[in-house]
C-alpha positions in Angstrom: 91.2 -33.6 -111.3 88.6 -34.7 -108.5 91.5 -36.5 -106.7 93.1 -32.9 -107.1 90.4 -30.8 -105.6 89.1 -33.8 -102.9 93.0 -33.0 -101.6 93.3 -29.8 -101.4 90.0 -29.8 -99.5 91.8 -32.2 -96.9 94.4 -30.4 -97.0 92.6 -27.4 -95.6 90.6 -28.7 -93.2 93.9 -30.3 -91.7 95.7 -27.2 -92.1 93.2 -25.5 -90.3 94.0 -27.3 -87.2 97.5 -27.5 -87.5 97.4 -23.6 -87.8 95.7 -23.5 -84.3 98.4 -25.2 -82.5 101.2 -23.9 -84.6 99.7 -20.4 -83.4 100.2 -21.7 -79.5 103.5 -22.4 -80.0 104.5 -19.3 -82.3 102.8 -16.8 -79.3 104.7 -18.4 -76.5 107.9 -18.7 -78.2 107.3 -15.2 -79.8 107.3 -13.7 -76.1 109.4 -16.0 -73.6 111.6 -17.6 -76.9 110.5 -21.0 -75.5 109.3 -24.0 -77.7 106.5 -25.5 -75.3 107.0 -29.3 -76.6 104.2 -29.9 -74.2 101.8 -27.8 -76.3 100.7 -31.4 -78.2 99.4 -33.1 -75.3 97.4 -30.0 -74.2 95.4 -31.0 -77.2 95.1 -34.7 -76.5 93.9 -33.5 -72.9 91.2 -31.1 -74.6 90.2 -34.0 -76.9 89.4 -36.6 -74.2 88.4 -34.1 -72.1 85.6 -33.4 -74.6 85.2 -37.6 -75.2 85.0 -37.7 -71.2 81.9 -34.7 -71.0 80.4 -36.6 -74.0 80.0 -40.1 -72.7 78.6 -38.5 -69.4 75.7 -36.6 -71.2 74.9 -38.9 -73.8 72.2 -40.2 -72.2 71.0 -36.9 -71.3 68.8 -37.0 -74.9 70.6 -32.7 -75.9 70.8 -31.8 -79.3 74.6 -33.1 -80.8 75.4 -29.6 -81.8 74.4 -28.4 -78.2 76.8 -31.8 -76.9 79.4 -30.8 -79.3 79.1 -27.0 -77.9 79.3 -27.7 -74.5 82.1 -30.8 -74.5 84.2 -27.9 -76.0 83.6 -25.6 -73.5 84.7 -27.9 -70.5 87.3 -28.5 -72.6 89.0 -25.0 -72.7 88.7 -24.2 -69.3 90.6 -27.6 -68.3 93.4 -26.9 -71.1 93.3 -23.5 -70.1 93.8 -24.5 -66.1 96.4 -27.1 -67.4 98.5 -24.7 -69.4 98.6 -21.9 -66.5 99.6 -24.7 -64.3 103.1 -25.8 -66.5 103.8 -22.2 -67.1 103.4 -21.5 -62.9 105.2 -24.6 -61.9 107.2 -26.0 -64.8 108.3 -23.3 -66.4 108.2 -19.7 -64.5 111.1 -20.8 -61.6 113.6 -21.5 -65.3 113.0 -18.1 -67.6 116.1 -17.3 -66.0 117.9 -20.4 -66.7 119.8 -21.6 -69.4 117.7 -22.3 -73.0 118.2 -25.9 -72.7 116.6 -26.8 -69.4 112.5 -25.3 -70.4 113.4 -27.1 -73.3 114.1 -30.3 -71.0 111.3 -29.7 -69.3 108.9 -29.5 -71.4 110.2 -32.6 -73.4 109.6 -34.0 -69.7 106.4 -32.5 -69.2 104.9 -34.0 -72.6 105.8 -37.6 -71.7 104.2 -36.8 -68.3 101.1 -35.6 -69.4 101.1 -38.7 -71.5 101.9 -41.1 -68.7 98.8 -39.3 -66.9 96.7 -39.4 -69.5 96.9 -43.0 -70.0 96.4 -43.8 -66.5 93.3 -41.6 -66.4 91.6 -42.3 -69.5 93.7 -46.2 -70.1 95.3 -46.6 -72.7 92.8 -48.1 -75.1 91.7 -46.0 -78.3 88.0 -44.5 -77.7 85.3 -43.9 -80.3 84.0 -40.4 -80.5 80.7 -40.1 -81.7 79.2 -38.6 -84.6 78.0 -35.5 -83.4 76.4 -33.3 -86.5 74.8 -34.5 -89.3 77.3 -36.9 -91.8 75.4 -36.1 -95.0 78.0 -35.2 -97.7 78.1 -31.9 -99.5 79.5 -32.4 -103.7 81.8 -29.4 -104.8 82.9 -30.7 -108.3 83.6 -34.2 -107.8 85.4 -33.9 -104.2 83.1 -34.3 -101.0 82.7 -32.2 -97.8 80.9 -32.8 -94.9 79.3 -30.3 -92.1 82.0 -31.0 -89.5 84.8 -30.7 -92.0 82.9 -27.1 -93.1 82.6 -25.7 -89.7 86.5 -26.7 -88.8 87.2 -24.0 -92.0 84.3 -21.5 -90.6 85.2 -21.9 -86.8 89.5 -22.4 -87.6 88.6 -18.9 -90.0 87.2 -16.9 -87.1 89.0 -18.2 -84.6 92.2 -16.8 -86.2 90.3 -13.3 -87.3 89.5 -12.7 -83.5 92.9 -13.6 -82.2 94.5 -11.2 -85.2 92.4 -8.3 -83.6 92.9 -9.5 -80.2 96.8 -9.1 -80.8 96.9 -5.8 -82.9 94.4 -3.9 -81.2 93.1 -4.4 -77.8 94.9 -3.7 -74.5 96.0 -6.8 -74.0 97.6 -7.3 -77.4 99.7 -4.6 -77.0 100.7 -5.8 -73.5 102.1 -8.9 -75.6 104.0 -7.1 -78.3 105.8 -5.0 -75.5 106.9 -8.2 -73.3 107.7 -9.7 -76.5 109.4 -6.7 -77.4 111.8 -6.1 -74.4 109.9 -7.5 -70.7 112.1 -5.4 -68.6 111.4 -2.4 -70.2 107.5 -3.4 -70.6 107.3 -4.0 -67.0 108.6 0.1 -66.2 106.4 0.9 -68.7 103.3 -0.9 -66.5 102.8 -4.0 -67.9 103.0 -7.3 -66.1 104.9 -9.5 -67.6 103.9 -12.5 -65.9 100.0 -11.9 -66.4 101.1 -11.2 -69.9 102.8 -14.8 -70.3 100.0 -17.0 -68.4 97.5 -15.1 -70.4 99.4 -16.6 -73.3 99.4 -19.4 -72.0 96.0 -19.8 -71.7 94.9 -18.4 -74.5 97.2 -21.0 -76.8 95.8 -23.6 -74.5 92.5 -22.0 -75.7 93.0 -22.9 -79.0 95.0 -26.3 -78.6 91.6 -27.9 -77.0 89.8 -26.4 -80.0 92.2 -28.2 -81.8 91.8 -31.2 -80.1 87.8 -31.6 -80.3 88.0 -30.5 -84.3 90.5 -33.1 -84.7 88.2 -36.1 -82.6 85.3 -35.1 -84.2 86.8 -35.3 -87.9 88.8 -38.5 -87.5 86.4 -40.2 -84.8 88.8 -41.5 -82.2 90.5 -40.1 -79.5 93.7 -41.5 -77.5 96.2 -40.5 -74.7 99.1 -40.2 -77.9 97.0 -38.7 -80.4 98.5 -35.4 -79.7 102.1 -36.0 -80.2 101.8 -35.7 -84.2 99.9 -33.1 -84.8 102.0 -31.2 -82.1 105.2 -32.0 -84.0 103.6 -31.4 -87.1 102.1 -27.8 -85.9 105.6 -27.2 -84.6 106.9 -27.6 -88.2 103.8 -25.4 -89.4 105.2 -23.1 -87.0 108.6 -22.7 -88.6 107.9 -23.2 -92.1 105.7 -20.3 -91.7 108.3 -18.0 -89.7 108.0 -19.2 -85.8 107.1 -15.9 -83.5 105.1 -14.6 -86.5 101.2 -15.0 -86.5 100.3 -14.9 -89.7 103.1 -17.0 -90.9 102.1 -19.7 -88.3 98.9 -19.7 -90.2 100.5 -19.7 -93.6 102.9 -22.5 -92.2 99.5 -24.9 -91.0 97.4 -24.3 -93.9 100.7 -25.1 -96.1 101.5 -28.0 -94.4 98.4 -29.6 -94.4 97.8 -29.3 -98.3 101.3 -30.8 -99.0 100.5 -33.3 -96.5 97.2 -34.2 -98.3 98.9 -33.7 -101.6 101.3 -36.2 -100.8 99.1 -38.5 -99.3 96.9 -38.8 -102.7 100.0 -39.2 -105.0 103.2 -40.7 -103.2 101.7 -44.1 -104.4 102.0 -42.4 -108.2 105.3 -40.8 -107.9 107.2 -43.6 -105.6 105.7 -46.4 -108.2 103.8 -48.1 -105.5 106.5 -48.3 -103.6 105.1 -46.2 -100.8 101.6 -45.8 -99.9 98.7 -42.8 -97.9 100.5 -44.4 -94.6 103.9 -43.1 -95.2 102.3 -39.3 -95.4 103.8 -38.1 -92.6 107.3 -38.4 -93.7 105.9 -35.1 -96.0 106.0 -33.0 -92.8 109.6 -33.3 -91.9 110.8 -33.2 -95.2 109.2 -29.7 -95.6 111.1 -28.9 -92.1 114.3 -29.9 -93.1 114.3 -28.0 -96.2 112.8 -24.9 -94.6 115.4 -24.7 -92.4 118.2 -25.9 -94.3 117.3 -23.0 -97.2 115.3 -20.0 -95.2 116.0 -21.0 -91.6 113.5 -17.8 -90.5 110.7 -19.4 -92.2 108.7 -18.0 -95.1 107.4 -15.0 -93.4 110.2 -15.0 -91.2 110.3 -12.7 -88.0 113.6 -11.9 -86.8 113.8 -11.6 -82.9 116.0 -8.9 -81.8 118.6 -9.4 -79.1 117.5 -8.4 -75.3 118.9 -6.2 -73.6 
């Protein structure tokens, strides 16, 4: 039973992540129908962005919480610049062109931000540094710590404000029109482009929130590290019902507990054949059976035809 519960409790906090970059990729594709396969290595640039603004003020003798704070700020605005940049150059001049070249280009844009990455930041694997206190919190038998409670308080929050910033500000509503029909938004007053980098930047936004939560909790950071968890958000996405908020959230958390489940007990139920390291075979199992039995997902948002 404290297997059970320590599980689940992984589970979430991985969820939690994955339901931050699942809701990147659900926004953009929910307005422009495009799968940004770049949308992983955002993250892996917010995380050694972070690692990067880290090493440089370590010395500076601040507060880990105030080191933490700030390494996350520098590293949405240069996610945020980074995103804004694909959509301008990358993919803007194709939303004419047929589905498969974006699609192209951003498989061509995530091994190129990889390539850079590892010429940057070289391609050994980096220490991040224990930031907030490690002390271990007991609920039943399973253990928490502080930086695993506030990725649930901060991933919570996070989603809460981008629900209300969606369904009832200004800017929202500019979304759900593009998404809706862009030509006739655009009549209507909108501007379809502003529309699209702001979603953009706002996914990047929460990708490089990803990124730190995901460097802090596991402790290392690399120039691959964000392939994975991009594939794996990307499954989140569908499982929950891709262009569907709420279901990209259902999809993460999902994902994350049956990832964690699986890790604890595929030793049990394969008879030792497999062990923890084989967990990520979960993830793709769940998206080939989501979309071989409910291809729309479980909360699954069909996209009507544009005119």
């Amino acid at each position: 039973m404290d297997t059970l519960l320590q599980q689940i409790i992984n589970g979430l906090v991985l969820g939690s992540m994955y339901a931050l970059v699942a809701l990147g990729y659900t926004m953009v594709y929910g307005i422009i129908n495009l799968i940004n396969f770049a949308h992983g290595e955002v993250l892996m640039v917010g995380a050694l962005t972070s690692w990067t603004v880290i090493q440089f003020l370590g010395q500076a003798g601040l507060p880990g919480w105030l080191l933490l704070l700030i390494s996350l700020a520098a590293a949405i605005v240069v996610c945020s610049a980074l995103n804004f940049a694909i959509e301008k150059i990358a993919y803007r001049p194709l939303r004419n062109a047929p589905r498969l070249a974006p699609l192209i280009t951003a498989m061509g844009m995530s091994l190129l931000l990889q390539t850079l990455a590892m010429i940057i930041w070289k391609p050994s694997t980096k220490p991040y540094p224990i930031l907030l206190p490690s002390e271990p919190f007991f609920i039943g038998g399973a253990v928490i710590n502080l930086t695993q409670i506030l990725i649930l308080v901060v991933t919570a929050v996070t989603l809460a404000g981008l629900m209300y910033l969606v369904n009832h500000t200004k800017l929202g509503r500019a979304m759900r029109a593009t998404a809706e029909n862009p030509r006739v938004a655009a009549l209507m007053g909108v501007r379809p482009d502003m529309v699209i980098s702001a979603t953009f930047i706002i996914g990047a936004a929460l990708a490089a929130l990803a990124g730190v939560m995901y460097a802090a909790n596991y402790g290392t950071v690399q120039h691959t590290m964000g392939f994975l968890p991009g594939l794996k958000a990307f499954t989140a996405a569908v499982f929950g019902g891709i262009g569907n908020l709420a279901g990209a959230v259902v999809g993460g958390v999902l994902l994350g507990i049956i990832e964690a489940l699986g890790s604890g007990y595929i030793g049990v139920l394969t008879g030792g054949v497999l062990g923890s390291q084989y967990s990520d075979i979960f993830a793709f199992i769940v998206l080939i059976l989501v979309l071989t039995v409910r291809p729309q997902g479980l909360l699954g948002e069909r996209v009507a035809d544009r005119a």
